[in-house]
C-alpha positions in Angstrom: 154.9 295.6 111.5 153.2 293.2 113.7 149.6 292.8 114.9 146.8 292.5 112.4 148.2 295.2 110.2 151.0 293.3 109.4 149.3 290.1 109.1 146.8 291.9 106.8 150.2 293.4 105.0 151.8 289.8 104.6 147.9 288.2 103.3 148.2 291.2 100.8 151.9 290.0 99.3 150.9 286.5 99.4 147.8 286.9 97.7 150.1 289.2 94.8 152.6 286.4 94.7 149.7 283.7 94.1 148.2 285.8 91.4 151.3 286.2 89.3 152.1 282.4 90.2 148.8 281.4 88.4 149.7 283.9 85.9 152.6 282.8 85.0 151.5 279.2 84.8 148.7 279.8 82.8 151.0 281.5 80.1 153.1 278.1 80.5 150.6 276.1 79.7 149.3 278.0 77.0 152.3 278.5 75.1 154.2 275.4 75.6 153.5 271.3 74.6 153.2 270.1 78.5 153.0 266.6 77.2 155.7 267.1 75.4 157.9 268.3 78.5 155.8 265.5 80.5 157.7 263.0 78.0 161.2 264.7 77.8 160.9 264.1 82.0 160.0 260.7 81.8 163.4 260.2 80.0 165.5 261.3 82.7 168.6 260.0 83.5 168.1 259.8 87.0 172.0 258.7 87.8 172.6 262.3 86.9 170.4 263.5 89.0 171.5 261.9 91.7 175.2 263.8 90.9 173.4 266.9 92.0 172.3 265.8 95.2 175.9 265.2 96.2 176.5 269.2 95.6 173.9 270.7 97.9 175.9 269.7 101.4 178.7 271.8 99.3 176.7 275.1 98.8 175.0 274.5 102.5 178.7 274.3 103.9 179.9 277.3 101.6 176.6 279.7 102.0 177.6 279.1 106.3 181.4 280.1 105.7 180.7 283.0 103.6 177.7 284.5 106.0 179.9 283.4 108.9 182.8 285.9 107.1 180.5 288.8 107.4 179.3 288.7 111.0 181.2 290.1 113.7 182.8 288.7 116.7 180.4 288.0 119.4 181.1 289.6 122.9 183.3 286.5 124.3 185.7 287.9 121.3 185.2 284.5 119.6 183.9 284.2 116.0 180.3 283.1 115.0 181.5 279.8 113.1 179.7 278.3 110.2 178.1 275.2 112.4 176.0 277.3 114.5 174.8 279.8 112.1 173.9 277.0 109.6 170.4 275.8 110.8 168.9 279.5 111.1 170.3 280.4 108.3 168.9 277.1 106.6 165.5 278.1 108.7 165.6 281.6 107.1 165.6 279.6 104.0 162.8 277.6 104.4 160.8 280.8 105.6 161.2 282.0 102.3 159.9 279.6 100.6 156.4 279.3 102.8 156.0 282.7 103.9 155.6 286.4 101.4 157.6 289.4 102.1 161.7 287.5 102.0 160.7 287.2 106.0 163.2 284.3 106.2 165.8 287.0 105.8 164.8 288.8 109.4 163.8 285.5 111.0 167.4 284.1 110.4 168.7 287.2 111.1 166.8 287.2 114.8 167.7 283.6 114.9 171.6 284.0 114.7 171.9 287.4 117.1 169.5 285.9 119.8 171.9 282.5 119.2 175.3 284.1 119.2 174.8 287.0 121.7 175.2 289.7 118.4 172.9 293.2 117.9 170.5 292.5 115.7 171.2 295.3 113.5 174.5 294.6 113.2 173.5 290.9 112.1 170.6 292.1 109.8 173.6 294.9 108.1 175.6 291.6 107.3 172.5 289.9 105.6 172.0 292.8 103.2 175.8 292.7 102.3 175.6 289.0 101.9 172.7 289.5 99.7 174.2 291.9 97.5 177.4 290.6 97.0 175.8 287.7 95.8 173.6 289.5 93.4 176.8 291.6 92.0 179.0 288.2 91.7 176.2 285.9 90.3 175.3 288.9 87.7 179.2 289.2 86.9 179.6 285.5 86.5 176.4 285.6 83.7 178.0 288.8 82.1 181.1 287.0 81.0 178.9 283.5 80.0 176.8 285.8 78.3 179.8 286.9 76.4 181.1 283.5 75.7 177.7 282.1 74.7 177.2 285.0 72.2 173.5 285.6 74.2 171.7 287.9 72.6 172.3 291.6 73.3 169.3 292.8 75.8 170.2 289.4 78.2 174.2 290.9 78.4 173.2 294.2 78.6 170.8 293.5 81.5 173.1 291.0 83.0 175.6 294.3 83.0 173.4 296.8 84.3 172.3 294.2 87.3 176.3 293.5 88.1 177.4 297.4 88.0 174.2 297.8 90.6 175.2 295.0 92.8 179.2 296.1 92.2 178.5 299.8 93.1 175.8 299.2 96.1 178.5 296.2 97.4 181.4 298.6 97.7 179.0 301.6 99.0 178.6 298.9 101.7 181.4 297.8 102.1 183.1 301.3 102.4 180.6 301.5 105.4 178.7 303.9 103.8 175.8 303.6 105.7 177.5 303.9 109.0 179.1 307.0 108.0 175.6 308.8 106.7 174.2 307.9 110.0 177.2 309.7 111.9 177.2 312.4 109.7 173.0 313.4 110.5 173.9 312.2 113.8 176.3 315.2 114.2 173.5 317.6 112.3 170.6 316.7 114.2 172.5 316.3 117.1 171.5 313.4 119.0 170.0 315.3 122.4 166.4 313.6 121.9 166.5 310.0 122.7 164.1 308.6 120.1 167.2 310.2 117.4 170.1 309.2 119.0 168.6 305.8 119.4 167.6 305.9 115.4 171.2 307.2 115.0 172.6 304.2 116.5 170.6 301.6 114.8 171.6 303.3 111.9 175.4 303.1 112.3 175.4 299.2 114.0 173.4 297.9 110.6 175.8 300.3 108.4 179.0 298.2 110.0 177.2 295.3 110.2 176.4 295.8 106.3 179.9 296.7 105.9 181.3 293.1 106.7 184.1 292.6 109.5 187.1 293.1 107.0 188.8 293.6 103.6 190.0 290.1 103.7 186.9 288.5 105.1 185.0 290.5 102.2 187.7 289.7 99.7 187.0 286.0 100.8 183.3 285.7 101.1 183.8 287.2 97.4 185.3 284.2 96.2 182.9 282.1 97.9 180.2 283.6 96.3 182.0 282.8 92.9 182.4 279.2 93.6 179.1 278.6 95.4 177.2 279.8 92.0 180.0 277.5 90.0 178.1 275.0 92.4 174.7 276.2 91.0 175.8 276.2 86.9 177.6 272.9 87.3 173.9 271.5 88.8 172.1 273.1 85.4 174.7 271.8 82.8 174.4 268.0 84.4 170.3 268.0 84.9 170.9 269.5 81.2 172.8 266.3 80.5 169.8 264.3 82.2 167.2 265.0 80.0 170.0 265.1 76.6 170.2 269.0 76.1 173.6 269.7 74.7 174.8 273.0 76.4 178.3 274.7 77.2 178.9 275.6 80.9 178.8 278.9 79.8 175.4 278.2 78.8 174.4 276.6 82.1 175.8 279.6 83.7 174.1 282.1 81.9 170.5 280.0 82.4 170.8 279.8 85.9 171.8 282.7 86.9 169.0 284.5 84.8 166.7 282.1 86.6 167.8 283.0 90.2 167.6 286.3 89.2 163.9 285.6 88.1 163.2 285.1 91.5 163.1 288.1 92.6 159.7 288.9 91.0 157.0 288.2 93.5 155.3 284.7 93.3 153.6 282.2 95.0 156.0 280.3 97.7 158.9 278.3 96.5 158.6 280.8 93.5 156.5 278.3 91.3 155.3 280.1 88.2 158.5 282.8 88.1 161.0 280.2 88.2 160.1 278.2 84.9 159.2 281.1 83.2 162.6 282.7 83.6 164.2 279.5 82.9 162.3 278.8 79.2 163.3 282.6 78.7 166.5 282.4 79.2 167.2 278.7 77.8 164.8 279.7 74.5 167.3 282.9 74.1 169.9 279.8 73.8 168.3 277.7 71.3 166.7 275.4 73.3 163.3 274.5 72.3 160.7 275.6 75.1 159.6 271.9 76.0 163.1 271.1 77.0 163.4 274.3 78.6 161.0 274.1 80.9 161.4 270.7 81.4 165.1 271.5 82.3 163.2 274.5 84.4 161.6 272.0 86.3 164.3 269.5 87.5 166.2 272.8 88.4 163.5 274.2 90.7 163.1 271.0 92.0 167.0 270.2 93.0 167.5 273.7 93.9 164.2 273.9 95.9 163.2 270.1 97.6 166.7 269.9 99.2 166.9 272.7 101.1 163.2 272.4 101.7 163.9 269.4 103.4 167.2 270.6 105.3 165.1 273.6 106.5 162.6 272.1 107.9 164.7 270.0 109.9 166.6 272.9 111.2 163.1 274.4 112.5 162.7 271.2 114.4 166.1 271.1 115.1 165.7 274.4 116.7 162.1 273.9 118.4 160.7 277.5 117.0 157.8 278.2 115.0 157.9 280.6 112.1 155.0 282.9 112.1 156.1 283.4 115.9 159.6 283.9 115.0 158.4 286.4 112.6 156.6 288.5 114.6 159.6 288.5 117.0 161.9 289.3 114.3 160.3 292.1 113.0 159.3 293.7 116.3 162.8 293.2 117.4 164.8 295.2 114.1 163.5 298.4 115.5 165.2 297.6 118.6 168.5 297.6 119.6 169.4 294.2 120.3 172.0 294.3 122.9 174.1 291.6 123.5 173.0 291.3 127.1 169.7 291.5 126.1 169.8 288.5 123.8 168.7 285.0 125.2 170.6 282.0 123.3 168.9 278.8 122.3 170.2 275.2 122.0 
């Protein structure tokens, strides 16, 4: 939706997002010693800090490979590869951190199938499979710390009912489930009146697009998932270290990945608010004290938030487009096919 209604629609989620930002702070504040966490942050080891700095070109580089697995071949027959489909992926990013509504998620998507000649369906089928594959594996990955830790029973349970989603949605998608329930109406309605069989279509390019270009490139961009969220608990156990909270990997693990989860909830941008809330949840559940845990919440949102802050925004200059336009484009353009003549590339 474009236009003022969906400018009046996006004003509406942001101004949901602030409230249960300011929400969510205020219960912070409330509940927790902020001079207490103000001092616990003044004691930072900052050479630790600096040790997760050196990990975020790693998960930039892995997040590329593994998106780059689930696109399909451009029309040339050549393979999107990881360097060109970093900086709107890294723009899509950003986006989400400014704008309400996930838009970074269409705005890359536009970004890469106007770049790399690809429908836009297809492109916007291999975002949702990207996105759920990393919800199943970053829920798995918890479920087993969660058993290791000895978390207490409602985190592993929901940790196991978030992974069994993500597992059975993943390989619904990846069966190319979607695909086939569009061909199957397809031959029901028949496909006779344009407006269907042009719905019909869209339909089946996202469901193979959402259906990745492979067994082995899924089986792949699997494992990549897994290692690029051994990235993510490896940054929590040493800004842990930082500010001298004792914790297992295990531990780490567990926080972070019921943190990232957290963000799902709608917030403010960046996710301030929801992001140290889920994190002194889910360190408390640990035995850490709250101060420490959301002081540990803190340096966390920071590391995982400022970098690729700062990365995106140089891909949207790097790129010379502007965001709310994009935007606009992007979701005018995923009711339409995107056809690969159609598509104009950029630099």
């Amino acid at each position: 939706m474009t236009g003022p209604a969906g400018r009046a629609r996006r004003l509406g989620l942001g101004i949901l997002g602030l409230a249960i930002s300011a929400i969510s702070v205020i219960v912070l504040v409330a509940v927790i010693d902020v001079r207490h966490t103000a001092e616990t942050l003044a004691r930072t080891d900052l050479r630790w800090v600096a040790l997760t700095l050196l990990m975020v070109p790693a998960q930039i580089v892995l997040r590329g490979v593994r998106w780059a697995l689930l696109l399909p071949d451009r029309p040339d027959g050549r393979h999107p590869t990881p360097w060109r489909i970093v900086p709107p992926m890294l723009t899509g990013y950003f986006a989400n951190l400014i704008l309400p509504a996930r838009l970074g998620e269409p705005i890359r998507g536009f970004l890469v199938a106007r770049r790399e000649h690809l429908p836009l369906s297809r492109v916007l089928g291999s975002i949702l499979l990207e996105r759920v594959m990393d919800l199943a594996t970053l829920a798995a990955v918890a479920v087993a710390a969660a058993l290791v830790v000895g978390a207490p029973l409602w985190m592993t349970q929901g940790t196991l009912v978030v992974a069994g989603v993500g597992i059975v949605l993943g390989l619904l998608l990846a069966a190319s489930g979607i695909a086939r329930l569009a061909r199957g109406l397809g031959r029901l309605l028949g496909t006779r009146i344009a407006r269907v069989r042009r719905a019909i279509d869209l339909a089946v390019s996202f469901g193979e697009g959402a259906g990745g270009d492979g067994r082995l490139a899924l089986v792949v961009a699997v494992l990549v998932s897994t290692v690029t969220w051994g990235f993510v608990a490896a940054t929590y156990w040493i800004l842990a270290r930082s500010i001298g909270i004792e914790i297992s990997w295990s531990g780490a693990m567990l926080v972070a990945a019921v943190t990232t989860l957290g963000t799902a909830i709608p917030s403010a941008p960046a996710y301030i608010g929801t992001f140290e809330v889920a994190a002194v949840v889910a360190a408390g559940a640990l035995g850490i004290g709250s101060e420490q845990a959301l002081a540990l919440g803190l340096l966390a949102h920071a590391i995982t938030t400022v970098p690729f802050a700062i990365a995106g925004g140089a891909s949207v200059l790097w790129l010379s487009v502007s965001l709310d336009e994009v935007a606009d484009e992007a979701i005018a353009a995923a009711g339409l096919p995107l056809a690969p003549q159609e598509a104009k590339p950029t630099a």
